[in-house]
N, C-alpha and C positions, 0 to 999 in steps of 0.2 A: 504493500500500500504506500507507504514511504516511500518507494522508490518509483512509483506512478507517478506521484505529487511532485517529488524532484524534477523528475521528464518534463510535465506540465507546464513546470514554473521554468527550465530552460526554453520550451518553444515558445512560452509569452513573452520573454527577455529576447528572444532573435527576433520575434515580429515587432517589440518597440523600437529595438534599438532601428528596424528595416523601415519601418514608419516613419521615426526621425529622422533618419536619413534620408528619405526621400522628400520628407516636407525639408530639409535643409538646402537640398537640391532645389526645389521649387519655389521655396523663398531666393535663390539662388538666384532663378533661370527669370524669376516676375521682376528682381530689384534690376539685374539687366535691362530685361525689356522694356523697366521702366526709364532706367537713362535713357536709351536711345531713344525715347518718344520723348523727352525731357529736354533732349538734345535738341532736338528737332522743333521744342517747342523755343527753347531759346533762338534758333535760327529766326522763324517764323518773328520773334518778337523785337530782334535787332532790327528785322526789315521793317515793320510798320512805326517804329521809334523813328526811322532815320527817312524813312517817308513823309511822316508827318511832322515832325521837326526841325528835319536839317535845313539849316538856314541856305543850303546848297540842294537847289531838284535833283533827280535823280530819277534816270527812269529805272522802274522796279527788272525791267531784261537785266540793266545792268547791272543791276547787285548781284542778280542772280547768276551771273556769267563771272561776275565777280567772286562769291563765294563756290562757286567749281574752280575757276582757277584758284583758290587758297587753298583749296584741296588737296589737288593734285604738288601744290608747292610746299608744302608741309612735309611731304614726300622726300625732301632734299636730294632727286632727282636731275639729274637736268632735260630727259631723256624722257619724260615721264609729264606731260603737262594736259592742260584743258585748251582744244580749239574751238573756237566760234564757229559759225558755220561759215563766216569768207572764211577765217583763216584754215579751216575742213576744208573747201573747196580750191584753195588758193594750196594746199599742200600735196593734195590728189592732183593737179596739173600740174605741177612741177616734175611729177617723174611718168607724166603720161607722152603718151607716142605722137600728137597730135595737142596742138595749144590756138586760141582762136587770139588774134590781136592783131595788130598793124607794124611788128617784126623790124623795133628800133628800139637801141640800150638808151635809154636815161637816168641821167645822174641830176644831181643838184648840189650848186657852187655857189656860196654867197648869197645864198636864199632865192636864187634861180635855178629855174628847170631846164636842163641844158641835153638836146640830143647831139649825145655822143658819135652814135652811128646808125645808119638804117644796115638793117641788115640786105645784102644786095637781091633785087628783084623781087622785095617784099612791097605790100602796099602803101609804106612810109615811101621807100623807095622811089616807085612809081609813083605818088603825089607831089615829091620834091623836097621831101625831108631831107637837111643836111648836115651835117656836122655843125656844133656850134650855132645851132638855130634855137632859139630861147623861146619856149613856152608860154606866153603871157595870157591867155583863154581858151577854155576847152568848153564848146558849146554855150559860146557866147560869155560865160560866166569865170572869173578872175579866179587867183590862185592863194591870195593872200595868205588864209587859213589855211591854208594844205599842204601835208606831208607829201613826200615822194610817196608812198605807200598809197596815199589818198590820187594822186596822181595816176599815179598806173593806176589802180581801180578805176578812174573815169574814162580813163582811155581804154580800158578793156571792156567788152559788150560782145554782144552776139552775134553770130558768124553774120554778112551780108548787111549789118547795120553802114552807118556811116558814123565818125565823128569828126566835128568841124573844130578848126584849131587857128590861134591867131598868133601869130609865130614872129618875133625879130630877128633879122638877118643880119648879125653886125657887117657885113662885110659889102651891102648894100645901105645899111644906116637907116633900115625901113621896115615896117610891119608887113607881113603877109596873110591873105587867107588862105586856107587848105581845107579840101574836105577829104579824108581818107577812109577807107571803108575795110572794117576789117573781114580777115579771112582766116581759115585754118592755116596753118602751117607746120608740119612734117617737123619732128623735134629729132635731131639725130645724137646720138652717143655713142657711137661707135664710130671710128675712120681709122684709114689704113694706107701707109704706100710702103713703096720696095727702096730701101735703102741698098746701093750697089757700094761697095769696097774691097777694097784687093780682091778685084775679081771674084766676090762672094753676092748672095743677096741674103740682103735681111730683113723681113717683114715688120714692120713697126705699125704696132695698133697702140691707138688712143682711146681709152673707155676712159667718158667726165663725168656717167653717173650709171647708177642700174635700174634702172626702169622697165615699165612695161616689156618693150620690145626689145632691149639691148642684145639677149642669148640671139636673136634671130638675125639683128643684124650682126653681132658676132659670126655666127656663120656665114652670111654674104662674103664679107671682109675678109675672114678666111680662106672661105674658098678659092675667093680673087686671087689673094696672096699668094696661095701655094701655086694656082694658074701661072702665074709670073713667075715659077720658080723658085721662091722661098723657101733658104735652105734651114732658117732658125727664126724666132719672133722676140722682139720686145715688147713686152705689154706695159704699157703707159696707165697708172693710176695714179699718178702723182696729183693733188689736190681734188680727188675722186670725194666726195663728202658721203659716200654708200647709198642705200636702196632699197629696193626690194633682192630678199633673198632667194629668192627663187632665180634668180635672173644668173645670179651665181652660179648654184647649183645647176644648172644647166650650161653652163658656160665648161665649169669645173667638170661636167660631164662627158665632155666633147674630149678635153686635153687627159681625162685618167679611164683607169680602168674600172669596167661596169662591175658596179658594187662597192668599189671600194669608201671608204668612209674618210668624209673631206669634213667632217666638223662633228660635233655633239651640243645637242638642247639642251641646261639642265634646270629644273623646274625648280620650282617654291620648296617642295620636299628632299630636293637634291638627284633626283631620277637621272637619269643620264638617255635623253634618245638620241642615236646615231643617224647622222645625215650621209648618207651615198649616194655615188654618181649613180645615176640614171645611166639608158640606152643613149647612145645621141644622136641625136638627132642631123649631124652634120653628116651622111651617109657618105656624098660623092670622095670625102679626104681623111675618113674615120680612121686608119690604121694609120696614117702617118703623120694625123695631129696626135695623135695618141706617145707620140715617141720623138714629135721635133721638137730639139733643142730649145730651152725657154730661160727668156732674163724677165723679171717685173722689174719696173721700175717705181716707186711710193717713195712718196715723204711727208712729215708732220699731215698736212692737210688730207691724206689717205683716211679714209675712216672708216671704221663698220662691214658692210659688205663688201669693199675693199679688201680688209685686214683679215675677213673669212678667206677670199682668194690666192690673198701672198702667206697666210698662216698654213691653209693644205698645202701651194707647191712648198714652201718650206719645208714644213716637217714630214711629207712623202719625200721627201727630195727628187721633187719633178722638174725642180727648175732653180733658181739662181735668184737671192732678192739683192737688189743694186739702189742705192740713193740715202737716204737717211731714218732712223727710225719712224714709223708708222705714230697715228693719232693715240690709239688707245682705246674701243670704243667695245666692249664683250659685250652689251645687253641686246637684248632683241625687243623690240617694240609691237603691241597688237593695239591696233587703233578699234575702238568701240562709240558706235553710232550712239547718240542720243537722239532722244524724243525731239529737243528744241531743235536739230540740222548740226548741233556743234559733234564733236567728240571730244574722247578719254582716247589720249596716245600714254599706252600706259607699259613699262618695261616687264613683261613676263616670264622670261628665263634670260638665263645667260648660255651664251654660249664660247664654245672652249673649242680647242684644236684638234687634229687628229693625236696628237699626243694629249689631250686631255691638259691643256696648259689654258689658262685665262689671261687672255692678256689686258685686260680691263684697267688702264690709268699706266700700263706697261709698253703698249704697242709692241708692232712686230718688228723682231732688227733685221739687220742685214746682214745678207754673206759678203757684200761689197761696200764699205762705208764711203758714200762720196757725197762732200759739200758745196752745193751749185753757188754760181753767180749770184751776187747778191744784186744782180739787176731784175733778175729773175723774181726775186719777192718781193719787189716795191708792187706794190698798184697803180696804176699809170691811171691818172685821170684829169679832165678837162681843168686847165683854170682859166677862168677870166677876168680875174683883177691884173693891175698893173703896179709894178713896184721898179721903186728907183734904191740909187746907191743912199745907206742911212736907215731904210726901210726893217722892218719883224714882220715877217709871218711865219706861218707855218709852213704857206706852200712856195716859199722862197728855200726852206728846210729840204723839201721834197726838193725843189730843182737841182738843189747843190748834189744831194746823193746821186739824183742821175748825170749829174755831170761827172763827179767826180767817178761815176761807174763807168762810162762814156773814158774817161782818159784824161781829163781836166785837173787841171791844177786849183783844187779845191780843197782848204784847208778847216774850214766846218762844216756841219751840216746841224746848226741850230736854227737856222732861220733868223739871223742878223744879216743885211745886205752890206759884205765890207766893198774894200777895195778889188783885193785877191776876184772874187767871186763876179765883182764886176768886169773884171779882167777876162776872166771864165769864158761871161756871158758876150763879151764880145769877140773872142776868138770862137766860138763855138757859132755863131750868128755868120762870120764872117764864111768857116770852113764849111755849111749848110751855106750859105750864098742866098742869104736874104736880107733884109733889109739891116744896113750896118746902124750898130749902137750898141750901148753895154744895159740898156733895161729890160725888166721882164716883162712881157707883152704879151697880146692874144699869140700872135705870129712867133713868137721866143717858143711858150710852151704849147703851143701846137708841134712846130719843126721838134722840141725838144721830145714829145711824144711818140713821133713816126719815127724820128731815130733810133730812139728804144726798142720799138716794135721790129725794128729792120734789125735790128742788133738780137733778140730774142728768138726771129726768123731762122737764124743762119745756127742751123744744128752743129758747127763747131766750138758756138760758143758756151754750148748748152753738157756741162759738165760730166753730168751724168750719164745722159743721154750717150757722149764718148768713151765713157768708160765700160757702159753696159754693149756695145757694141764689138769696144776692144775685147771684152772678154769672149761673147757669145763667137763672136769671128775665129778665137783661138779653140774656144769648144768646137768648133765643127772642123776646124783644120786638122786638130786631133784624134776626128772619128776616121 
């Protein structure tokens, strides 16, 4: 009987202590739910505080766009943010195959809008768009409040529309009007020629991002190149800023063997999924891209789906990396649609090498350490102020660096206008064979720009680019 009773009184001690424990859990799982609806209600309450009080309006979109980007930036991300829906839209064209506009770069100088260049036989083009033609109305209405960014938006619209422009000419001293109409226009990221030396060919392809169509024009390019006889490749992604990954993978699947594993995903939990090449799809030159000689070439600005492509040939040892360490950039991004048209561009794995290495804030090195021209990294861009000897600017700073890159006897580059540099500017003006004098002018840094670019042109001056050639040339001399 005793020993009933004892039984009895253990299974009513298991089921309290199981009751408690579960009402601890459930007070647990209610005080939760309750923050997060708590949360939610203090959102809620910040907004109709600062609605109806702030002595600054506001529209309620924009808090609300407001508080998704605080979200997402709390994150400590960089990689990881909230898009509007232009800025949604505006980043989905940037790596598609096809972009609609009127196919001319602008900049802004001194709080003018200045086209730089029409791109040739584009509808800028064909309407009379020129260099150095200053912006002053787009569709009748002024620019005062507006950003470049604001800028391009007004000038972009839909395929077949027109926008009217009223344009100053300095070189005329007179307003024009233009009506331009935009059109689609064909985005390319891939190009390719045959480099001939000692009696060799060397295919040299430029990939400037990875987009939509890039694998496919990869293959064009290819194909052309081997046609020509190309006995080796340089692959160009120096200041690639990456992509869509698949474009890679596809790419990488062309140059390796089917199956093999050119990366790894790894998740929230640490999972590890293996990325391998595919079949490829380049049929007509399959066997013998699969085994010709390969140099990349990357430097700092290489990033992301870049640094997946020179991190497989690297550690497969399919090929040779030449120029300077790589950006750094391991995480993979998955962009999620919202209700409102914006998205969540939000970092969801990382990803690691065929060796299982992260190069995240490490980037990828090089088998070939080579330091380019430092004309190579200035940004070359329009000025149109004028300065004399006495003069500070900044873009008097800029001149002197491309002088003295140029071969000038240039002994700062602070942007103080001395003697020395006036000197510069008139030997420099003279040996270009335009109008003589020692100031900076529209006509100084224009000539001083085309010079650059002709000096940029000529692939002996382009460091790298010689080095990655000498080597690949001795690879194939050697097979």
């Amino acid at each position: 009987m005793r020993r009933s009773r004892f039984l009895l009184f253990v299974v009513l001690a298991v089921v309290a202590i199981a009751v408690l424990f579960m009402f601890d859990r459930w007070k647990g799982e209610t005080q939760e739910t309750k923050e997060a609806v708590n949360s939610f209600e203090i959102i809620d309450e910040a907004y109709e505080i600062i609605k109806e009080r702030g002595v600054y309006p506001v529209e309620g979109k924009l808090l609300i766009e407001g508080a998704l980007r605080g979200m997402t930036d709390v994150i400590g991300d960089p990689y990881s943010t909230y898009l509007t829906k232009d800025e949604a839209a505006a980043h989905k064209e940037s790596l598609a195959s096809e972009r609609v506009g009127i196919g001319a770069e602008l900049t802004r100088s001194n709080g003018k809008f200045i086209i730089v260049a029409p791109v040739k036989s584009s509808p800028a083009d064909k309407a009379g768009l020129r260099p150095y033609d200053e912006i002053v109305r787009i569709d009748g209405e002024g620019l005062a409040e507006d950003s470049l960014q604001d800028v391009v938006k007004r000038i972009r619209g839909k395929e077949g529309t027109a926008v009217s422009m009223t344009i100053y000419r300095p070189d005329l001293n007179k307003h024009l009007e233009l009506s331009v109409v935009r059109e689609k226009m064909a985005v390319t990221t891939v190009t390719g020629s045959v480099i001939e030396e000692k009696e060799r060919k060397v295919g040299y392809i430029s990939i400037t991002t990875f987009g939509e169509e890039t694998a496919k024009e990869w293959g064009v390019v290819t194909n052309d190149l081997l046609d020509k006889g190309a006995e080796a490749l340089v692959i160009d992604v120096r200041g690639n800023p990456g992509g869509y990954l698949l474009s890679v993978g596809n790419i990488l699947g062309s140059i390796l063997a089917e199956d093999t594993i050119y990366a790894f995903l790894q998740d929230v939990d640490g999972s590890l999924e293996p990325l391998t090449a595919g079949p490829s799809e380049n049929v007509e030159y399959d066997e013998k891209l699969k085994k010709i000689p390969l140099v990349l070439l990357q430097d700092k600005g290489s990033a992301s789906a870049s640094e997946m492509l020179s991190g497989a040939i690297k550690d497969l040892q399919r090929g040779y990396i030449a120029g300077t360490e790589s950006f750094g950039k391991g995480t993979v991004q998955e962009t999620i649609h919202l209700t409102n048209g914006g998205n969540v561009k939000l970092s969801t794995a990382k990803w690691l090498t065929p060796n299982e290495k992260w190069i995240h804030g490490k980037g990828v090195g090089t088998d070939i350490e080579v330091q380019q021209d430092g004309l190579f990294d200035e940004h070359i861009r329009l000025v149109t102020m004028e300065y004399k000897e006495g003069s500070f600017a900044d873009d008097i700073g800029y001149a002197q660096r491309l002088l003295k890159g140029l071969g000038y006897s240039v002994d700062r580059d602070d942007g103080y206008f001395d003697d020395i540099t006036a000197n510069a500017v008139e030997k420099f003006r003279k040996d270009a064979k335009v109008e003589k004098g020692n100031e900076m002018d529209r006509i100084f840094f224009a000539t001083l720009k085309d010079q650059v670019e002709v000096f940029r042109k000529d692939r002996e001056n382009d460091n790298q680019l010689q080095m990655a050639l000498d080597y690949i040339l001795h690879v194939v001399e050697e097979k």
